[in-house]
C-alpha positions as CSV (number, residue, x, y, z in Angstrom):
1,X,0.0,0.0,0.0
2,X,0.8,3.5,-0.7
3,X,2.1,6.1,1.5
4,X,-0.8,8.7,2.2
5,X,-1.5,11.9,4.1
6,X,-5.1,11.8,5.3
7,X,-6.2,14.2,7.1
8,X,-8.9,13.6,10.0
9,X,-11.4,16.6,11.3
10,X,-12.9,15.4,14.7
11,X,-13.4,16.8,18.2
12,X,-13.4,13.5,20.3
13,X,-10.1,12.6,21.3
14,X,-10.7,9.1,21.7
15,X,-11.8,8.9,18.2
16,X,-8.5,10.7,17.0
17,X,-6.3,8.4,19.2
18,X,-8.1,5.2,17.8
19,X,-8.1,6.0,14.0
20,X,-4.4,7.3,14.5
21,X,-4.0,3.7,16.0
22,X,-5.8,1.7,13.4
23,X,-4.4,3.6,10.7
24,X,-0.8,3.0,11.9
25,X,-1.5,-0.6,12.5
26,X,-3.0,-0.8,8.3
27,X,-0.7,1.2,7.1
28,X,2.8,1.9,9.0
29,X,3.7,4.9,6.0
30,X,0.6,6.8,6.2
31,X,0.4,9.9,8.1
32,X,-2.7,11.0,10.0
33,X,-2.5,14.6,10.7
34,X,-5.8,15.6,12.8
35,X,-8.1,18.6,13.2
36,X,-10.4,19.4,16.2
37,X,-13.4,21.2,13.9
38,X,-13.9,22.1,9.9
39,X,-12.6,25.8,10.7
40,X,-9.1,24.2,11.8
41,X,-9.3,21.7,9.0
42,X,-10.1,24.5,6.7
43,X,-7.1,26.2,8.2
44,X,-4.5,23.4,7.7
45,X,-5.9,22.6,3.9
46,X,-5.2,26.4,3.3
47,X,-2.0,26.7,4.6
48,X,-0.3,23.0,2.9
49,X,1.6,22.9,0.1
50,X,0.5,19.7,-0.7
51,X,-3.1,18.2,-0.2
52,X,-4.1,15.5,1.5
53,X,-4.7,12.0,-0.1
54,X,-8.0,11.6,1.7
55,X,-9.8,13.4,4.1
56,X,-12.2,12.0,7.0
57,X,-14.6,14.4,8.0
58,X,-16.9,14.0,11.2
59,X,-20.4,16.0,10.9
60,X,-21.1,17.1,14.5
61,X,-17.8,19.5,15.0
62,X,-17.9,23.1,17.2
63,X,-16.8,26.2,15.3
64,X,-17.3,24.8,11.9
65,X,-19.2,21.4,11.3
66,X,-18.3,18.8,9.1
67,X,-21.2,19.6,6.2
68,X,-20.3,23.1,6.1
69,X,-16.1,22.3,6.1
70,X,-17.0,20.3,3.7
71,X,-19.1,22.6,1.1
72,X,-16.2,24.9,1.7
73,X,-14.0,22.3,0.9
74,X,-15.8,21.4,-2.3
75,X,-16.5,25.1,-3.7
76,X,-12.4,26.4,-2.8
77,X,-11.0,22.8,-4.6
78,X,-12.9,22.0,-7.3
79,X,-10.1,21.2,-9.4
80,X,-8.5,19.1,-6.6
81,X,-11.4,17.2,-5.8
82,X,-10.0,15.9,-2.8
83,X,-12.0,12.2,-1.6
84,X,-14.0,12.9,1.6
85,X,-15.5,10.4,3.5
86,X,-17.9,11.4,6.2
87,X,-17.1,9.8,9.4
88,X,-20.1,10.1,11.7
89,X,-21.5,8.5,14.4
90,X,-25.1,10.3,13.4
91,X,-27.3,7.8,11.2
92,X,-29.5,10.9,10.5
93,X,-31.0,10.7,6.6
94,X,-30.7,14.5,6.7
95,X,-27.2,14.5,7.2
96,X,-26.3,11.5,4.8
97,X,-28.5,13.3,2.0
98,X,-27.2,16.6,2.5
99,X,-23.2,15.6,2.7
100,X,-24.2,13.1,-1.1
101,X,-25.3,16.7,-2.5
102,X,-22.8,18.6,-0.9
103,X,-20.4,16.4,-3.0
104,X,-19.0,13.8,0.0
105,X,-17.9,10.4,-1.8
106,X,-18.9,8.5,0.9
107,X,-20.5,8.4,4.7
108,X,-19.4,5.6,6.8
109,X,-21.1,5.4,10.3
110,X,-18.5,4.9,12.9
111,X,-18.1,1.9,13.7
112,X,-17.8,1.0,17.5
113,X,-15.8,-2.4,17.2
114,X,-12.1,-2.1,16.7
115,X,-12.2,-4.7,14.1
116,X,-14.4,-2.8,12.3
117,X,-13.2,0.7,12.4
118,X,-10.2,-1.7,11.1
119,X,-12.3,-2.6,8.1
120,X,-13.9,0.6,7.4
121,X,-10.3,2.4,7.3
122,X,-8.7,0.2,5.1
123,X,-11.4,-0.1,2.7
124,X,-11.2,3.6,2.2
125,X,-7.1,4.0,2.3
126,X,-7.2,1.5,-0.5
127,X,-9.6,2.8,-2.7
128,X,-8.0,4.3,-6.0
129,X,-9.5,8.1,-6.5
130,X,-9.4,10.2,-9.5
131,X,-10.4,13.8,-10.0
132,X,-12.6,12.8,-12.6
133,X,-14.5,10.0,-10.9
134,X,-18.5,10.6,-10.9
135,X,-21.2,10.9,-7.9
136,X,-21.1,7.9,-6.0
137,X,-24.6,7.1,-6.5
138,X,-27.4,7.5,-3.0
139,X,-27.7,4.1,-3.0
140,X,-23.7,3.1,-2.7
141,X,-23.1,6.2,-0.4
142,X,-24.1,4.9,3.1
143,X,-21.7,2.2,4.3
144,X,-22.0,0.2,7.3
145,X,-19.8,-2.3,9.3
């Protein structure tokens, strides 16, 4: 697997420390670099020279929340189109259909097994993104473990 810089926008700590963990333990040459709301994710995307790989992006965030980091994300990148994968523990149809039109690739409810935060990781670190790729489609958006 591929080095890659993902960055992570959530305000638990326990949920940083344990992707950091899992990610480490998937993929040894990744870098996580982690963001405690959308305004500080913002922030960091502005000020790097080089974008992130992937981005994991939680929805309920102080300061700036995840869907609205997000449309910022998507209306200041366009040509970037940077992969963003909603990271929530909120199963609420509002939120999933609002971050598919905001332009998310996918929203994966956190998981609260290890195994499967494991699972869900991976799948997404291995996934091959192109700036060109379409709309996941509504139907293939939601993913559960």
């Amino acid at each position: 697997m591929n080095a890659k810089k993902i960055y992570l926008a959530d305000d638990d700590s326990d949920d940083i420390m344990i992707f950091t963990i899992v990610l480490k333990e998937i993929c040894p040459q990744c870098t996580v670099i982690s963001f405690n709301n959308g305004l500080e994710l913002m922030e960091g995307l502005k000020d790097s020279t080089e974008k992130p790989d992937l981005i994991f992006l939680d929805i309920n965030m102080p300061v700036v929340c995840g869907l609205n980091a997000l449309e910022s994300i998507r209306k200041n990148y366009p040509e970037d189109r940077i992969p963003v994968m909603m990271y929530s523990t909120s199963a609420n149809d509002d939120y999933i259909l609002k971050a598919h039109n905001l332009g998310a690739d996918f929203y994966c409810i956190k998981p609260f097994d290890l195994e499967k935060i494991k699972i869900c990781i991976s799948h997404f670190i291995n996934m091959e993104f192109t700036p060109e790729r379409p709309q996941t489609k509504l139907s293939e958006f939601l993913l559960k473990w």
